[in-house]
C-alpha positions as CSV (number, residue, x, y, z in Angstrom):
1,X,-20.4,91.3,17.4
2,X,-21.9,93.1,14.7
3,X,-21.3,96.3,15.7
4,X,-17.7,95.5,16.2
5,X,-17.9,94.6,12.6
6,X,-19.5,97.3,11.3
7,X,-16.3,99.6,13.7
8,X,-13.6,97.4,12.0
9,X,-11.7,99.4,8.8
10,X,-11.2,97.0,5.4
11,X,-7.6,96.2,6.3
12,X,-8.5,94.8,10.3
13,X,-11.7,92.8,8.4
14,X,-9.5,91.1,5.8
15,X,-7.2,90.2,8.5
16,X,-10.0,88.2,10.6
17,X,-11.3,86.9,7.8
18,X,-7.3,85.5,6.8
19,X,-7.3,84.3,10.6
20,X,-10.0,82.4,10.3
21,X,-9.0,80.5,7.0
22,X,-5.6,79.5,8.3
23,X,-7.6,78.2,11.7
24,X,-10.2,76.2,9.5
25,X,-7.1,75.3,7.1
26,X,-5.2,73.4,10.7
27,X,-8.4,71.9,11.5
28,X,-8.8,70.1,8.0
29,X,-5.2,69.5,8.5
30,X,-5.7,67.6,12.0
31,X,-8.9,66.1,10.7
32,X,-6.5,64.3,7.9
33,X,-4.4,63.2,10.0
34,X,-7.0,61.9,12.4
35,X,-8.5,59.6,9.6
36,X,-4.9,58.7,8.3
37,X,-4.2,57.1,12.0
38,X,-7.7,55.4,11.9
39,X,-6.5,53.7,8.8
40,X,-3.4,52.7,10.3
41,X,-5.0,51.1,13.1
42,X,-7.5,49.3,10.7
43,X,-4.8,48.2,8.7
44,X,-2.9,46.6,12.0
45,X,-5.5,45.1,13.2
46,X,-6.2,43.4,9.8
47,X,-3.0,42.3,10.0
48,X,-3.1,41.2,13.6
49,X,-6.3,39.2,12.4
50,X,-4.2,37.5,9.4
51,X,-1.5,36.4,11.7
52,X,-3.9,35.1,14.6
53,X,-5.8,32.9,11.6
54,X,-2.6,31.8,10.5
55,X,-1.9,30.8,13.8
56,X,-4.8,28.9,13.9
57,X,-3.7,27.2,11.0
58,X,-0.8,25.8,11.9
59,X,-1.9,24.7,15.9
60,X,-4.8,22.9,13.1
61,X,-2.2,21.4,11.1
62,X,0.5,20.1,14.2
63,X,-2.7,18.8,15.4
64,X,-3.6,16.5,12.4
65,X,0.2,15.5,12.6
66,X,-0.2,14.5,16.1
67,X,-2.8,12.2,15.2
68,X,-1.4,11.4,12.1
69,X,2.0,10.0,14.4
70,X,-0.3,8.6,17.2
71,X,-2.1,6.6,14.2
72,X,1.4,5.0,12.8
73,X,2.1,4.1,16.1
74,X,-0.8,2.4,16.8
75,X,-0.4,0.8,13.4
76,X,3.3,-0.2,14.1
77,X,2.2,-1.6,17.8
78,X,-0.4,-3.7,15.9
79,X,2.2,-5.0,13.2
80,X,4.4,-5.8,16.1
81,X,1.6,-7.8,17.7
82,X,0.3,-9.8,14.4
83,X,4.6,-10.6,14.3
84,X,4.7,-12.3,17.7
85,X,1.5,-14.1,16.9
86,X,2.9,-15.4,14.1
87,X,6.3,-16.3,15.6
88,X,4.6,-18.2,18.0
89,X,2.5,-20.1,15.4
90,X,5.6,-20.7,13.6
91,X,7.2,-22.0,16.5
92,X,4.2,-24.5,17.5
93,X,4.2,-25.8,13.7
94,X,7.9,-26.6,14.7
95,X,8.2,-28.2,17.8
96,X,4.7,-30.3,16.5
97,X,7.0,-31.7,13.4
98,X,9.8,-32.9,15.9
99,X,7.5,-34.2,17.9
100,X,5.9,-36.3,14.7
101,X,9.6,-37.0,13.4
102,X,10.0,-38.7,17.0
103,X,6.8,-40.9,17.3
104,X,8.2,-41.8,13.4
105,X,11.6,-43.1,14.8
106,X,9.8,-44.5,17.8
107,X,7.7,-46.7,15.2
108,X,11.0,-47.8,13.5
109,X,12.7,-49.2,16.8
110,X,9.6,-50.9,17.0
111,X,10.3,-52.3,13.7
112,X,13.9,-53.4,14.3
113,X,12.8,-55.2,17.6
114,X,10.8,-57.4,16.0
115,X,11.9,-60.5,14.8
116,X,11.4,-62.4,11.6
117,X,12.8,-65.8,12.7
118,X,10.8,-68.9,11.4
119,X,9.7,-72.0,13.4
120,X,12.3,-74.1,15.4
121,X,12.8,-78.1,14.3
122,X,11.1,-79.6,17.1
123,X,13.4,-82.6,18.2
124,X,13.0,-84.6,21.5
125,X,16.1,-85.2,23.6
126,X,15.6,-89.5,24.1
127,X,15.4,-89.6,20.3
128,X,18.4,-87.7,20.0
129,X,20.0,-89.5,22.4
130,X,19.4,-93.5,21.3
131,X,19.9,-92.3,17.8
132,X,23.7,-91.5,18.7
133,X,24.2,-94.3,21.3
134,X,23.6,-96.8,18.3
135,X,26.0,-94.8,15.9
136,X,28.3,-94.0,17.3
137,X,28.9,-95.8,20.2
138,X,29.0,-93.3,23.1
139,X,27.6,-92.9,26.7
140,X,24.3,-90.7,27.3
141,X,26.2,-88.7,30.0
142,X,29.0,-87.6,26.8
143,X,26.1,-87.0,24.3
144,X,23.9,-84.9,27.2
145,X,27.0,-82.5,27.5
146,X,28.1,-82.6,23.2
147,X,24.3,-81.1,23.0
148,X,24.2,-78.6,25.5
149,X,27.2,-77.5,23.6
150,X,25.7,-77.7,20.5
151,X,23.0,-75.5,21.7
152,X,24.4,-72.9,23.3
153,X,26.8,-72.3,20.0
154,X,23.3,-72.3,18.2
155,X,21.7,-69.2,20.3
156,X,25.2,-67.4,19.8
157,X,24.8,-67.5,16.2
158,X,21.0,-67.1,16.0
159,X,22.1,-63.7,18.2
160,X,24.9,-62.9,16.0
161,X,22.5,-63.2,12.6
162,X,19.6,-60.9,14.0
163,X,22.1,-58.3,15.1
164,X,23.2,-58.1,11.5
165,X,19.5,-58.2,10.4
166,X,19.1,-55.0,12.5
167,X,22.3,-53.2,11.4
168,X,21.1,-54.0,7.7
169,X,17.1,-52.2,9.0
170,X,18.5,-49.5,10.6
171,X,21.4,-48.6,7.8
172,X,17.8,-49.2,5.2
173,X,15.8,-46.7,6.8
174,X,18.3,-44.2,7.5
175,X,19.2,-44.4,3.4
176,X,15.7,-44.3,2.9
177,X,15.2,-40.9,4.9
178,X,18.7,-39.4,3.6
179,X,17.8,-40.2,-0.3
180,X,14.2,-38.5,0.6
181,X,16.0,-35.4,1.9
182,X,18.1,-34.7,-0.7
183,X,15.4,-35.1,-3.0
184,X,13.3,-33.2,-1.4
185,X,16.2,-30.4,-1.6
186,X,17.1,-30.8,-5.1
187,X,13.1,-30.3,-5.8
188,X,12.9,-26.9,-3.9
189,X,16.1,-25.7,-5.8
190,X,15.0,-26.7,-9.1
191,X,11.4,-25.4,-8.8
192,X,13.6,-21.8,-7.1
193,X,15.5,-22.1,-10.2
194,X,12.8,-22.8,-12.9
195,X,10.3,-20.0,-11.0
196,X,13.2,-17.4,-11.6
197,X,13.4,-18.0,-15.1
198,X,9.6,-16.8,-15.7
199,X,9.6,-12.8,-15.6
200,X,7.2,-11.5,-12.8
201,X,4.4,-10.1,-14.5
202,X,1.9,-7.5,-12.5
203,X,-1.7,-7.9,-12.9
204,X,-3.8,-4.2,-13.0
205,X,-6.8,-4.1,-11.6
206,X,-9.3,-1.2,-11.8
207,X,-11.1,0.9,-9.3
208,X,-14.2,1.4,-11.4
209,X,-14.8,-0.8,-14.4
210,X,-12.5,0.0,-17.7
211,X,-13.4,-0.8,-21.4
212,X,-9.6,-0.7,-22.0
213,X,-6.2,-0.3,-20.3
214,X,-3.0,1.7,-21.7
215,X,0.1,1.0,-19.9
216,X,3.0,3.6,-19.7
217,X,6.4,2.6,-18.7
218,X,7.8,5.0,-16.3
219,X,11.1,3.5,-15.9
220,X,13.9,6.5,-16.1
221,X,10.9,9.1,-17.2
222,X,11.1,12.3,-15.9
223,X,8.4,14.5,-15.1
224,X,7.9,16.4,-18.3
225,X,8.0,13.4,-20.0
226,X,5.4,11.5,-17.8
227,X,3.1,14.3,-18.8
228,X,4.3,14.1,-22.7
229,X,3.6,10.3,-22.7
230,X,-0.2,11.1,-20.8
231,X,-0.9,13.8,-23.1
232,X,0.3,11.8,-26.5
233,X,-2.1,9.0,-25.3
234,X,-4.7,11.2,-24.6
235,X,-4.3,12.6,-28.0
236,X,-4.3,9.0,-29.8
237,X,-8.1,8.2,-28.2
238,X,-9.9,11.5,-29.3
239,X,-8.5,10.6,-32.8
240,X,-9.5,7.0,-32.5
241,X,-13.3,7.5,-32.6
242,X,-13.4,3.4,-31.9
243,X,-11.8,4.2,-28.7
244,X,-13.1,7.2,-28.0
245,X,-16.1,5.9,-26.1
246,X,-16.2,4.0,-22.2
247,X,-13.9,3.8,-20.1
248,X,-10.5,3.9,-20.8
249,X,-7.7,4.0,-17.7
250,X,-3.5,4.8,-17.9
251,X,-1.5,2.8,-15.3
252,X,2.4,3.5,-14.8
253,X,4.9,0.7,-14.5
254,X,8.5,1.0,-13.8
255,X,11.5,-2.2,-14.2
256,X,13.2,-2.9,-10.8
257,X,16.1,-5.7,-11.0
258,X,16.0,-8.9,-8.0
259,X,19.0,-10.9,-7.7
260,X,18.4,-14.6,-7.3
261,X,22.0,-16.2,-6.8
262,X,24.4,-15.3,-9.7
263,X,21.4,-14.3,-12.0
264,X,19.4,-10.4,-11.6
265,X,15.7,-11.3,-12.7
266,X,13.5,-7.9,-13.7
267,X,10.5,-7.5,-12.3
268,X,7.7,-5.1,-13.5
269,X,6.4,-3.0,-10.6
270,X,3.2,-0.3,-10.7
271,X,3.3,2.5,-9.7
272,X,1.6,3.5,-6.1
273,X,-0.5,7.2,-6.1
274,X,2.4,8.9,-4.1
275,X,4.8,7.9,-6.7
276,X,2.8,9.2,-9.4
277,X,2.0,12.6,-7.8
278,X,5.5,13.1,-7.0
279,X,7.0,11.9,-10.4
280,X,4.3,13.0,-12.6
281,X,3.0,16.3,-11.0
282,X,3.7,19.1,-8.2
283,X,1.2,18.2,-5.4
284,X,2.5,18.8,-2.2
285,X,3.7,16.2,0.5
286,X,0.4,17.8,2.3
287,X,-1.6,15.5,0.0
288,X,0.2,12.6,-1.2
289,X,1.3,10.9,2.0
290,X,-2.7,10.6,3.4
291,X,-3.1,8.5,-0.1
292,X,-3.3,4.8,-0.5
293,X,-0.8,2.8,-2.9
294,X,-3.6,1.9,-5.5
295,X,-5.1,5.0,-7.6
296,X,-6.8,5.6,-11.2
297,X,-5.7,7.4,-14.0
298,X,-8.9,7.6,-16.8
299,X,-10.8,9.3,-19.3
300,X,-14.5,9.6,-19.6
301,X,-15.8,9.0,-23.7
302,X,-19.4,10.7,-24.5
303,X,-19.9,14.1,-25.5
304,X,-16.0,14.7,-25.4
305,X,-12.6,12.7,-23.8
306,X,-13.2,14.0,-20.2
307,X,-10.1,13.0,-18.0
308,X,-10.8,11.9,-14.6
309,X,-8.7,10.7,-11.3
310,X,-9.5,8.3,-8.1
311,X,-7.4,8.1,-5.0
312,X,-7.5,6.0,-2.3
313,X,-7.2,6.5,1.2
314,X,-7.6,5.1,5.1
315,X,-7.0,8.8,6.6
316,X,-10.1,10.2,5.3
317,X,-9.7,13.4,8.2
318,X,-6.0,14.4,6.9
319,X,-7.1,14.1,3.2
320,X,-10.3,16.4,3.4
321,X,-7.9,18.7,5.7
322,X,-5.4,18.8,2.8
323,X,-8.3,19.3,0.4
324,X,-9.4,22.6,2.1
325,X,-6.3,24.1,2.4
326,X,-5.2,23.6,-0.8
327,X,-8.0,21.9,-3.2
328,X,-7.6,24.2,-6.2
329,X,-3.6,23.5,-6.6
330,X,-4.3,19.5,-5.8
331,X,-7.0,19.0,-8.2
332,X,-6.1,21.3,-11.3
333,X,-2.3,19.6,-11.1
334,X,-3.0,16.6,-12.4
335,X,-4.7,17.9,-15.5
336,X,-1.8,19.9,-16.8
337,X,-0.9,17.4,-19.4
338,X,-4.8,17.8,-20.7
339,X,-5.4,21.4,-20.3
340,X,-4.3,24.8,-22.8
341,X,-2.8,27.5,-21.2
342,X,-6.0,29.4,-21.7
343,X,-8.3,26.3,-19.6
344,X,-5.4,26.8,-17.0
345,X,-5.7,30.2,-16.7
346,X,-9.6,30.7,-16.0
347,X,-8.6,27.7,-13.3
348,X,-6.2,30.1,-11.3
349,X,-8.9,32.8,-10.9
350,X,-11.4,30.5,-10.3
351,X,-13.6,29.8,-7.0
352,X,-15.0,26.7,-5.6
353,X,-18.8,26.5,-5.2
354,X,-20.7,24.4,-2.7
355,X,-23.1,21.2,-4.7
356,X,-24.9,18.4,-3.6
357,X,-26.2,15.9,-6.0
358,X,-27.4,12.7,-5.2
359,X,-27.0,13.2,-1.9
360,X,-23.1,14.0,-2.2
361,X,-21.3,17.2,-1.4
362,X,-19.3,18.3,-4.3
363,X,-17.0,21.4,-4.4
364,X,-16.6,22.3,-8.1
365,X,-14.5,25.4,-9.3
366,X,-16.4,27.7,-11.4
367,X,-15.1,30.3,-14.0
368,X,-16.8,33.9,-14.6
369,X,-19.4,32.9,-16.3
370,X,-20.5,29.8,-14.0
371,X,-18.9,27.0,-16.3
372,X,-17.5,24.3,-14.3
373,X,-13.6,23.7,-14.6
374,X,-12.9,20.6,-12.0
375,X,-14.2,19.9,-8.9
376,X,-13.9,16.7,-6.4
377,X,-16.2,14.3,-3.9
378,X,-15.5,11.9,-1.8
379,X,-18.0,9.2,-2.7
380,X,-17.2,7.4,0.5
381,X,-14.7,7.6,3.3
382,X,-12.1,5.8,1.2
383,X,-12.7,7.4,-2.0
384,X,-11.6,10.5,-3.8
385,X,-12.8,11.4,-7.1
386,X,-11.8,14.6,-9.5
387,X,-13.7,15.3,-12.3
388,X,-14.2,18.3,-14.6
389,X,-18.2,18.5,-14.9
390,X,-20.8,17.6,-12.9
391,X,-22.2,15.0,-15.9
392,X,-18.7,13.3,-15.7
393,X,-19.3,12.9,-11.6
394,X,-22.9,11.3,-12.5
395,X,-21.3,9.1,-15.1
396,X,-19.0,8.0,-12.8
397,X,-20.7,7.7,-10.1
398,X,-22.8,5.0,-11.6
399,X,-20.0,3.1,-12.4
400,X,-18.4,3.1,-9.0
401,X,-21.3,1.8,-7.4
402,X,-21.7,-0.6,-10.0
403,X,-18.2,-2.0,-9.2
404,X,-18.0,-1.2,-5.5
405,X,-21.4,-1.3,-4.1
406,X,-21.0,0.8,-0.8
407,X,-24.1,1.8,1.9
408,X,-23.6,5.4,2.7
C-alpha cells in the first residue's frame, strides 16, 4: 500500500483522498438517519405507552362505575324492602283498628240489650178477683178472661216502649260517634291550616364546632355572584378583628314555593354539597356525585383568615379515585373567590407532596420554594377535609375530634 502511494502522481492522490471523503460523508449520512429512526421508534413507543395507560384508566374508571351502579341497586333493592315492611305494618295497624272499632259496637249492642225496666207491682190474682166480684158485680170466670186481656195489652206496650228506648240508644250513640268525627276532622284541618301559616324555617347544623354562622341566600344567584357574595363576606371578617378569630362557617340557602290548597307557602331550603359545587364552582361531575348532601363552608382565625372546606361521603373508594385523578383542579376550585391571580398561578404549577402527621396521610401541593398552597385528608372514611397549611389541618383536626369523636 505504501508503495502504491509513493507510485501515485498528485492529481490520482487527491482523487483517493476526494473518494474517501464523499464515502465517510454517506456514512455520517446513514449514521443520521439511523439515529433519526431510533428516535422515531422511541417516540412511538412513548406514545404506545400513553395510550396503553390511558387505557388503563378508563377500564379503572367503568370499573368504579360498575360498582358505583351495583351499589345504587343494592341501595334501591333495600329501599324497596324497608317499603313493603312498612306497608305491611301499616296494613296491620289497620285491620287492628277495625277490629277495635268492632269489639266497640259489639259493647254497644250489649248496651242496647239491656234493659232498664224497674220492679213489677206484685198483685195476687184471688185479691184481684174478690175485690171486683164485690164492685162490680161480675162472675170470676168474666173477670179471669178481662185480666188475661189486660195483661197481654200490658206486655205489648211494655215491648212497644223498650223498642223506642233502643231506637232513642242507638240514634244517641251513632250522634255521639258522627259529632266525634267531624270534630276530629275539623281539628286536623285547622291545625293543616294554622301549621301552613308558620314559614318553615331550616335549622344549620355544623360539622365541626363554629363560633358564628353567616347565611347567604342563593336563591336566583349565579355563579359569579355566589363567589362575589363568599368573597365580600370573607372580606367583612378580616376587617372585623372581633370576628376575625374561631370558627366562623358560610351556609347557602335558596326559597322554594309549596302549595297547600289555594295558598303557595315558601319554604327555606339549604343547600346540599353537589348543589354548591355545581352552582358555586367548576368541579367535575367526577367529584360531586360521590358527595353527601351535608358539607362545610369555613374560615380558620389565628395568624391570618384561613378558608377551609368539609365534604361528606358514604363512597369513600370513588371519592379517593376522583381525588387522584384530578385532586389539584378539585381542591384549588373552591378557593377562587379567596385567592389573587398570583396565589392561583403558583397553584397550577404546583405538585402534590406525600405527608403524614398524626398518623394521617395528607397530600399537600407545594410551590417552588416548598410553601404549602392547599392540600386534603380524609380524617376518616366519611370525611374530606381541604385546607391550605398544615397548621390549619392540626387546628382543625382538633376540632373535629372534639365534635365527632371517631376510633381510627
Amino acid at each position: 500500500m505504501a508503495a502504491a502511494r509513493l507510485a501515485m502522481s498528485p492529481e490520482e492522490e487527491k482523487a483517493e483522498w476526494q473518494d474517501r471523503e464523499e464515502y465517510l460523508r454517506a456514512r455520517k449520512k446513514e449514521a443520521a438517519l439511523s439515529m433519526a429512526s431510533n428516535e422515531q421508534k422511541t417516540k412511538l413507543e412513548e406514545e404506545a405507552k400513553a395510550r396503553e395507560e390511558l387505557l388503563q384508566k378508563q377500564k379503572k374508571l367503568e370499573a368504579l362505575e360498575l360498582i358505583r351502579k351495583q351499589e345504587e341497586q343494592k341501595r334501591k333493592q333495600q329501599l324497596a324492602e324497608e317499603q313493603k315492611k312498612r306497608d305491611s305494618e301499616t296494613e296491620a295497624e289497620r285491620v287492628r283498628k277495625i277490629e277495635q272499632i268492632m269489639e266497640s259496637q259489639a259493647e254497644i249492642k250489649g248496651l242496647v240489650k239491656q234493659e232498664a225496666g224497674g220492679p213489677q207491682t206484685i198483685r195476687t190474682l184471688k185479691d184481684d178477683i174478690a175485690e171486683t166480684v164485690r164492685r162490680d158485680k161480675i162472675t170470676a170466670s168474666k173477670i179471669i178472661i178481662q185480666e188475661k186481656t189486660m195483661r197481654q195489652a200490658a206486655r205489648a206496650d211494655e215491648e212497644l216502649k223498650k223498642k223506642k228506648r233502643r231506637s232513642t240508644i242507638v240514634m244517641t250513640i251513632s250522634l255521639v260517634l258522627v259529632t266525634l268525627g267531624v270534630a276530629s276532622v275539623a281539628f286536623v284541618w285547622w291545625q293543616k291550616k294554622e301549621e301552613a301559616k308558620q314559614p318553615v324555617q331550616a335549622v344549620k347544623e355544623s360539622l365541626i364546632f363554629a363560633d358564628r354562622q353567616i347565611k347567604i341566600d342563593a336563591t336566583n344567584l349565579n355563579r359569579e355572584d355566589l363567589r362575589l357574595a363568599q368573597k365580600k363576606e370573607y372580606e367583612k371578617l378580616q376587617a372585623d378583628d372581633a370576628n376575625s378569630n374561631g370558627i366562623s362557617e358560610l351556609y347557602f340557602t335558596k326559597v322554594t314555593s309549596e302549595t297547600v290548597g289555594e295558598k303557595v307557602i315558601e319554604k327555606t331550603e339549604f343547600l346540599t354539597a353537589s348543589d354548591y359545587l355545581s352552582e358555586a364552582t367548576a368541579v367535575t361531575d367526577d367529584f360531586s356525585r360521590f358527595t353527601s348532601d351535608n358539607f362545610m363552608v369555613g374560615f380558620l382565625g389565628h395568624n391570618s383568615l384561613s378558608p377551609f372546606f368539609i365534604f361528606k361521603t358514604n363512597n369513600y373508594k370513588n371519592l379517593a379515585n376522583a381525588m387522584l385523578l384530578d385532586g389539584k383542579s378539585i381542591i384549588t376550585e373552591p378557593y377562587s373567590p379567596f385567592w389573587d391571580e398570583d396565589k392561583k398561578n403558583l397553584a397550577r404549577g404546583s405538585l402534590f407532596e406525600d405527608i403524614t402527621l398524626k398518623n394521617y396521610d395528607l397530600r399537600v401541593l407545594k410551590d417552588n420554594l416548598g410553601e404549602s398552597l392547599a392540600g386534603y385528608v380524609f380524617l376518616d372514611e366519611k370525611t374530606l377535609l381541604i385546607f391550605e397549611t398544615e397548621e390549619d389541618f392540626l387546628k382543625i383536626l382538633d376540632l373535629f375530634l372534639l365534635t365527632r369523636p371517631t376510633t381510627r
